[in-house]
C-alpha positions in Angstrom: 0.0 0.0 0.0 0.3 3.7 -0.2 1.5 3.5 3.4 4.3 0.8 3.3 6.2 1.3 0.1 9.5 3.1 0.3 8.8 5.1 -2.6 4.9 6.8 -2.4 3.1 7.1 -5.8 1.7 11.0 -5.1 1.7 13.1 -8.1 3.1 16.3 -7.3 2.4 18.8 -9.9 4.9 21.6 -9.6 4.6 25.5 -11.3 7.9 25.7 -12.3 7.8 29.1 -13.8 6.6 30.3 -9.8 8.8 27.6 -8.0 10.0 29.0 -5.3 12.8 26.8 -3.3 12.6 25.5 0.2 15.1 26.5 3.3 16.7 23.1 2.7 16.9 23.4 -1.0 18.4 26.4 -0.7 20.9 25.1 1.9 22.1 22.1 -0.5 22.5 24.5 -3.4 24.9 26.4 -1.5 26.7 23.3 -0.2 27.1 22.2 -4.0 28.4 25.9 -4.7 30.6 25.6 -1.7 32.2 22.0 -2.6 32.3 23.2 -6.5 34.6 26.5 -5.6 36.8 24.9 -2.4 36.9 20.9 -3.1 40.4 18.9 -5.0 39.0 17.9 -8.0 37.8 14.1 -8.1 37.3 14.0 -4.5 33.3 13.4 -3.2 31.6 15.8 -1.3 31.2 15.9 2.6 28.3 17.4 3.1 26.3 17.4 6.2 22.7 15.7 5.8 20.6 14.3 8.2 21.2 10.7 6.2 18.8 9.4 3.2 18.1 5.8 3.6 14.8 4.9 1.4 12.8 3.4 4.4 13.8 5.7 7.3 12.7 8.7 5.8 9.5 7.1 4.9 7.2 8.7 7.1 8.3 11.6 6.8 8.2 11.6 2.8 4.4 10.7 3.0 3.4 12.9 5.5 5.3 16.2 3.3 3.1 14.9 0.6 0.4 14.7 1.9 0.5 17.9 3.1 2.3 19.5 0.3 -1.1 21.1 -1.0 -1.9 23.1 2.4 -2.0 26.5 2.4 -1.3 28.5 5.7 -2.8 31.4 6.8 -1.1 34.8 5.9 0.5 36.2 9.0 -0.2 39.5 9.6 2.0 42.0 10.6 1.1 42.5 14.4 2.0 38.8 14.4 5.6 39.3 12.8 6.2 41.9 15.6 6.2 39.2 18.3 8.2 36.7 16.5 11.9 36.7 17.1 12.7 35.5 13.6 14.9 38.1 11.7 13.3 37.1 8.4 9.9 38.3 10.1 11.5 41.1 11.5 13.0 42.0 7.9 9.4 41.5 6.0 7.6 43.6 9.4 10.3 46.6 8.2 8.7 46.3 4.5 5.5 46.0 5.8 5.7 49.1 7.7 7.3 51.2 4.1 4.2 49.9 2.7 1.5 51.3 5.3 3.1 54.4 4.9 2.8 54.8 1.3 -0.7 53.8 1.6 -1.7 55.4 4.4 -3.0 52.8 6.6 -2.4 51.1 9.6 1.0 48.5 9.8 -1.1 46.1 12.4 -3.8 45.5 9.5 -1.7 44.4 6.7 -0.7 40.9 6.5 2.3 38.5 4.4 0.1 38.7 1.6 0.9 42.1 1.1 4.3 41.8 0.9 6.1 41.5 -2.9 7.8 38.6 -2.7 8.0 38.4 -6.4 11.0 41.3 -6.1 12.9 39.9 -3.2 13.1 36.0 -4.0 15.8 35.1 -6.1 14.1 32.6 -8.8 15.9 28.9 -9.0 17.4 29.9 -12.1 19.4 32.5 -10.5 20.4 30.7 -7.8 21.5 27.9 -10.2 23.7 30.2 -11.8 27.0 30.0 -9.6 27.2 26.3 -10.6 26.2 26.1 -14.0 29.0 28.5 -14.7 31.7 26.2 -12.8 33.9 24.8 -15.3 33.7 21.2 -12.8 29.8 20.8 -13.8 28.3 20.0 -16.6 24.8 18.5 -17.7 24.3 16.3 -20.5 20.4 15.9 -22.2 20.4 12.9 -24.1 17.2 11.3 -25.3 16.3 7.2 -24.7 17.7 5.8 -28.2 18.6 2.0 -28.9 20.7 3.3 -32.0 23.7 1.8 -31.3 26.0 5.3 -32.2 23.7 7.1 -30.1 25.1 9.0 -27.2 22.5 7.0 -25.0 24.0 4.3 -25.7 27.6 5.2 -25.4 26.9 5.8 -21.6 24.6 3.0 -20.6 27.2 0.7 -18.8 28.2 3.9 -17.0 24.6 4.7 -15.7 23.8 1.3 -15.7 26.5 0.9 -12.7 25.6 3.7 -10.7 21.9 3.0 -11.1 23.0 -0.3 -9.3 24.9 1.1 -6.5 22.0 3.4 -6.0 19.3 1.0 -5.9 21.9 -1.0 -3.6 22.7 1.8 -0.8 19.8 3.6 -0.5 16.7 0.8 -1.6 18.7 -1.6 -0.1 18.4 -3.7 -3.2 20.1 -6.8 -3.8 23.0 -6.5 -6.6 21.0 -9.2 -8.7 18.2 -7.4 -9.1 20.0 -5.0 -10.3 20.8 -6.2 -13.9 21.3 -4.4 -17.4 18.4 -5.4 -18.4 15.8 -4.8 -15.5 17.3 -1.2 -15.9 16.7 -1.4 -19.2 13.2 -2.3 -18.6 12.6 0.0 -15.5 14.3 3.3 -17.1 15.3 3.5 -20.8 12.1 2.1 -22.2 9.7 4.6 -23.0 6.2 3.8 -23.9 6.1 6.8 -26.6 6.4 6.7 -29.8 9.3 8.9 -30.9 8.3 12.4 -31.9 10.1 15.3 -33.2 11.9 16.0 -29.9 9.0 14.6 -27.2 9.8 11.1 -25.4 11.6 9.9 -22.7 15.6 11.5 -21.7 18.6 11.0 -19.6 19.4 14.0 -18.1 22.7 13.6 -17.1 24.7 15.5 -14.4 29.0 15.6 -14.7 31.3 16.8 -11.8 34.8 16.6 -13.2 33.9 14.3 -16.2 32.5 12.0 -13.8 28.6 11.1 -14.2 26.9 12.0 -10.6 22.9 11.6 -11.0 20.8 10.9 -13.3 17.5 12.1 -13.9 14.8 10.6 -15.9 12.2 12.7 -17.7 9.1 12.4 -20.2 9.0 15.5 -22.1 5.2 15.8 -23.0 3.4 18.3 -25.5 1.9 20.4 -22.5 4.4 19.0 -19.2 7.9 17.7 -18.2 7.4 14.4 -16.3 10.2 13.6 -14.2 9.7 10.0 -13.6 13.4 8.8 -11.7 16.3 10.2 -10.1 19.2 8.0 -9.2 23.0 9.6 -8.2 26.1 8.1 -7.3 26.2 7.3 -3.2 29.7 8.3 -3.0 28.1 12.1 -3.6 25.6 11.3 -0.9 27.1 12.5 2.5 
């Protein structure tokens, strides 16, 4: 069920023109900046997680989704005044430059006033800093069985790490790992080919070495990602 698999089967539709990235997203974007900028070349990251095993962070995984499509109330600004947090203290300030311009009372407006859309940095922005390293590089290479095709050039390559993936963190069994189950599982698209829809690898270099993988439909009106496997070693 729902409830006992390690992996959850919720759709999560996602407005990624308007995605707006979490506190912890944010955090591991820096840490990728950092390790890009101070880190010897061909050595993996340390970078402080709280651990990712499939099954431990089960509950947790269902109950974010599950909740993912709650809204909370606005705060309002008399609210923000009692809160210790400098990012309510910071958006209490701009609050305040706002009821004066209008001419109305601080205590009455709420978050919703606030225009976030000037003082959020979008993803792409804050992807910048490490699409611009010369260390990383991303690769999108559609699901071909021509045997010349770049797909198939790095197969064996993805093939491995999708083993050692489903190994460390699904706690797979190296069998069940095969070329062709991955074969089956991941580069086997049920579309017919298209002009440039279908199913892609979209792969992700550090230092010429492949790191993650991620697997996407790309649909007339959507982008699907259906799969995301990396290499463990990049894990902690």
């Amino acid at each position: 069920s729902m409830t006992e698999t390690c992996c959850p089967q919720y759709t999560i539709r996602c407005d990624a023109v308007n995605f707006r990235a979490s506190r912890s997203q944010k955090r591991v974007i820096q840490a990728c900046k950092n390790f890009l900028r101070t880190s010897v070349p061909g050595t993996p990251p340390r970078i402080k997680t709280h651990g990712h095993t499939c099954n431990g962070q089960l509950q947790n995984s269902v109950r974010n989704t599950q909740e993912a499509g709650k809204e909370n109330p606005p705060k309002t600004a008399l609210a923000m005044s009692k809160s210790s947090k400098k990012r309510d203290f910071r958006r209490l300030r701009k609050l305040k430059k706002i009821a004066a311009e209008k001419g109305v009372n601080w205590e009455t407006l709420t978050a919703a006033d606030f225009n976030y859309k000037d003082s959020f940095r979008s993803l792409s922005d804050r992807l910048d800093d490490i699409r611009s390293s010369e260390r990383f590089s991303a690769r999108l290479v559609k699901i071909s069985q021509k045997s010349d095709s770049e797909f198939q050039r790095t197969f064996a390559t993805s093939h491995e790490m999708y083993r050692n993936y489903q190994v460390a963190v699904h706690n797979d069994e190296p069998e069940d790992c095969t070329a062709k189950k991955y074969h089956s599982f991941l580069c086997n698209p049920p579309f017919i080919e298209e002009d440039e829809l279908g199913g892609y690898h979209y792969q992700y270099y550090i230092d010429g070495v492949l790191v993650a993988v991620g697997v996407l439909d790309i649909l007339p009106r959507c982008i699907s990602s259906a799969y995301l496997f990396y290499n463990p070693d990049y894990s902690s």
